[in-house]
C-alpha positions, -999 to 999 in steps of 0.1 A, spaced: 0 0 0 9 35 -6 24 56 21 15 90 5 52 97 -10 50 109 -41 84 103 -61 102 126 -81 134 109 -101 169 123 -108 164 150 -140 126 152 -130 120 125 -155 96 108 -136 69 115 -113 48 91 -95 31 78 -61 54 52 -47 36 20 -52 38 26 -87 76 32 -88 73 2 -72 52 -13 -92 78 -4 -124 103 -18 -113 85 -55 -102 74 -53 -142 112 -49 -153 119 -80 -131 90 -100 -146 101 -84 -184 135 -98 -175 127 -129 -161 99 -139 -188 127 -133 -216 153 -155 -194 123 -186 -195 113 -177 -235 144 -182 -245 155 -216 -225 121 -230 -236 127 -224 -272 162 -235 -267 151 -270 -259 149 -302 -284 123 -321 -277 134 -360 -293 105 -386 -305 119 -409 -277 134 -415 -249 166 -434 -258 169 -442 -223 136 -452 -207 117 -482 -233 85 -474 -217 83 -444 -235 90 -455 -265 52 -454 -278 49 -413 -265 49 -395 -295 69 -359 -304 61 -331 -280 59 -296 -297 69 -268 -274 57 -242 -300 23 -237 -279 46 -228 -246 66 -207 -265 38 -186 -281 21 -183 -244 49 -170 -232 57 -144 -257 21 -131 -256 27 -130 -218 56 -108 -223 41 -85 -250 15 -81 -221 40 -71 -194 62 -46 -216 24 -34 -225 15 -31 -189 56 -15 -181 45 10 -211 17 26 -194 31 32 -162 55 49 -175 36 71 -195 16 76 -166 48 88 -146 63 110 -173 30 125 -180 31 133 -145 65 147 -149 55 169 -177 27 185 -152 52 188 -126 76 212 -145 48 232 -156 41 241 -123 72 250 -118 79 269 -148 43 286 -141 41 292 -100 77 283 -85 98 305 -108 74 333 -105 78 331 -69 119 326 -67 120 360 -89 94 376 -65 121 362 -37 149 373 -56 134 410 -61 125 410 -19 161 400 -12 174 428 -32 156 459 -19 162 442 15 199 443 4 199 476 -11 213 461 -40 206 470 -79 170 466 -88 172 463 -128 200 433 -124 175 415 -95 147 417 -126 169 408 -156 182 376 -132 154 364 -116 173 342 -96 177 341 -59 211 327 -60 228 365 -71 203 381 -50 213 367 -22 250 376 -35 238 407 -36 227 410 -2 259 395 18 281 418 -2 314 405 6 316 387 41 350 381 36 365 352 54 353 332 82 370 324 115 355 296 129 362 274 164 354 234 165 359 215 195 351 179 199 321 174 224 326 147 254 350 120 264 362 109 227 353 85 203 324 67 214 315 28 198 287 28 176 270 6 148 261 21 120 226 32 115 211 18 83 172 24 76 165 60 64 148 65 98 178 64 122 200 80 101 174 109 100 170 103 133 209 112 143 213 143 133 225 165 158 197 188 173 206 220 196 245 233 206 266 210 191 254 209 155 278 183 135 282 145 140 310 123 123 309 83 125 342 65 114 343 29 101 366 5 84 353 -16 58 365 -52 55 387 -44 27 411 -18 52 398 14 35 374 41 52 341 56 51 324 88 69 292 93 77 284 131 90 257 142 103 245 180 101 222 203 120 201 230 109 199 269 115 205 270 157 201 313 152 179 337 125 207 364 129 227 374 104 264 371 114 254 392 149 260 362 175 288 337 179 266 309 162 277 299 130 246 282 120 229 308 115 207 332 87 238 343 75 254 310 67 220 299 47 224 329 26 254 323 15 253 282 8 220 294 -15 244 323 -29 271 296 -38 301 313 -20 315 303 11 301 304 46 308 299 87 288 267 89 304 249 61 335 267 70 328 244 110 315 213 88 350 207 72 370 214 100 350 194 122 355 163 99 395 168 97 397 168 133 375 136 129 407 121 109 380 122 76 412 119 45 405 127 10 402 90 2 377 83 22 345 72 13 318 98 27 280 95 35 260 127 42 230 132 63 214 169 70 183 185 78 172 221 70 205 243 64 225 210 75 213 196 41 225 220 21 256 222 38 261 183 29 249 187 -5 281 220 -10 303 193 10 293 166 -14 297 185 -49 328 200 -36 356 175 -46 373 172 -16 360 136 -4 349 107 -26 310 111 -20 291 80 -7 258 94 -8 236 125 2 203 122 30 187 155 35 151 163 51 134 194 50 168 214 31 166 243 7 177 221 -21 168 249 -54 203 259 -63 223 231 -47 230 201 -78 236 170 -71 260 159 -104 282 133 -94 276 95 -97 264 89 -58 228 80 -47 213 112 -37 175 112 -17 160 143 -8 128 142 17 107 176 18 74 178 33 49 196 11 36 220 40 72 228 50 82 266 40 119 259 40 124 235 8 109 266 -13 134 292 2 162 286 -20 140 290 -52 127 268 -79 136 228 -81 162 223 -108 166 193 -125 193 172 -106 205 139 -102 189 139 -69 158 120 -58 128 139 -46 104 124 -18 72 150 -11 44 140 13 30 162 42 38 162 72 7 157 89 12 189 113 -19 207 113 -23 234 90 -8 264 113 24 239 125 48 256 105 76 245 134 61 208 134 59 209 94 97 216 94 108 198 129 131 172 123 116 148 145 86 150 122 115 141 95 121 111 113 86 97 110 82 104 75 114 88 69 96 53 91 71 59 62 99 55 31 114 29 51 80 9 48 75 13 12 71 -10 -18 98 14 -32 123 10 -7 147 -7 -26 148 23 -50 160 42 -24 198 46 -10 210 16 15 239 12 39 257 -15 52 259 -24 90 296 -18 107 305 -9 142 328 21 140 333 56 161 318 86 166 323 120 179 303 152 181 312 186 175 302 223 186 311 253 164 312 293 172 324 322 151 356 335 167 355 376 177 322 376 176 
């Protein structure tokens, strides 16, 4: 049964409630599998006898041709059946980028135009653009660099196995004054892989308090330049011991997924895969070769910040939250995250979804503060 989730694949090619990506998928098993049988069945020589067995010697020839037509008519009925779905799903698609091309980039130049004049920045350039990513550009001017404090949280490294379903993973991320988690393990071949965890927005100032997780820092991760909260991420995760050659796995909510989707596209680790919930995903892409699931509640303000969905290689998973209908906080809460994410885990479309494999490895959390502040 469906749990609500609406699916939207990498490049926005396809659109569909999850049962029926489900349901795609079974059909290119059955396709495969129904080819695998036609052609062993027509492979086979049927002799008038049994050389071996005398009591059969009065059986006469067996045609197989009756088989073999049953089965190809089956097939023509399942790669029938495969074709509508998919029609169905891109049909879908098509409606989804018309609302986006008629109400979502309306809006991000409407966004991008408030950004300005709250920037002071040039009105004509805001209009010719229409894109919130030089707005917000616009807006920071130049913050210059950023001079940002980690310390590691607690005793040290603490033992831990690896969280695996789409549920715990969400339901790790760091919440409150210490904002980035990093979990180290060693696969059986000898080599490494990360998984971090990020936090969202802790403060709604812009650069005023010692919190680098604040307004500020989503500005600048929408404008594309650097800021204090990715600046903590990756020095958080080379105090971790995280090397260049290590295989990393990303998990964020809210401004924490878009700082793991910069961290992922940036080059300087050998991306696993990317989790977020609840991020402003519209300017971030997702390009490289690594699973990529994003999970956005449709009553949640915050996906829509960062303007328009682009086509990515990055999975989209909508449902609502079921907050009531003035819950903006509950909508966005990453608890609430964490039950939808029990929802993915329990559908027939799991398996199209990212997976990771159990390991008992070490973890450490970090705080972070802007220095002089």
């Amino acid at each position: 049964m469906s749990n609500g989730l609406v699916v939207t694949t990498a490049g926005m090619l396809w659109v569909s409630e999850d049962e029926i990506l489900a349901l795609a998928t079974s059909l290119k098993d059955v396709q495969a599998e129904l080819v695998r049988v036609n052609q062993r069945v027509a492979a086979i020589q049927v002799s008038e006898r049994d050389p071996f067995t005398e009591a059969l010697r009065s059986i006469p020839a067996v045609s197989l041709g009756p088989i073999v037509g049953l089965l190809e008519r089956l097939l023509q009925d399942a790669e029938a059946l495969g074709l509508a779905v998919r029609h169905y799903a891109e049909a879908t698609a098509d409606q989804e980028r018309w609302r986006i091309a008629t109400w979502e980039v309306p809006r991000e130049r409407l966004l991008s135009l408030m950004t300005v004049v709250l920037g002071r920045g040039d009105l004509s350039s805001a209009v010719r653009a229409g894109d919130i990513s030089p707005a917000a550009k616009v807006f920071l001017g130049n913050p210059g660099p950023h001079a940002v404090a980690v310390e590691s949280v607690g005793p040290g490294p603490q033992s831990v196995n690896r969280a695996t379903s789409l549920s715990e993973r969400v339901g790790r991320i760091p919440d409150g004054e210490n904002p980035i988690r990093i979990e180290r393990y060693q696969t059986p071949s000898g080599s490494w892989e990360s998984d971090v965890y990020i936090a969202g927005t802790q403060h709604w100032g812009l650069g005023s308090s010692a919190e680098p997780f604040d307004m500020e820092s989503n500005l600048a991760l929408v404008a594309g330049v650097s800021a204090a909260s990715l600046v903590a991420v990756q020095a958080a995760m080379k105090k971790a011991g995280v090397r260049p050659t290590d295989r990393v796995h990303y998990v964020g909510h809210s401004q924490g997924g878009l700082l793991a989707s910069r961290v992922a596209e940036s080059g300087r680790y050998l991306t696993g895969s990317v989790l977020t919930v609840g991020a402003p995903l519209g300017t971030a892409p997702a390009s490289g070769s690594y699973p990529a699931l994003a999970i956005a509640h449709t009553d949640d303000l915050v996906p829509g910040v960062a303007g328009a969905q682009e086509p990515t290689g990055r999975t989209l998973i909508e449902t609502h939250s079921g907050s009531s209908p003035l819950d903006v906080a509950g909508a966005h809460s990453r608890e609430g995250y964490a039950h939808t994410a029990e929802r993915v885990d329990a559908s027939p479309a799991r398996d199209s979804f990212p997976r990771w494999d159990a390991a008992e490895g070490k973890a450490q959390t970090f705080s972070a503060r802007r220095e002089g502040s």
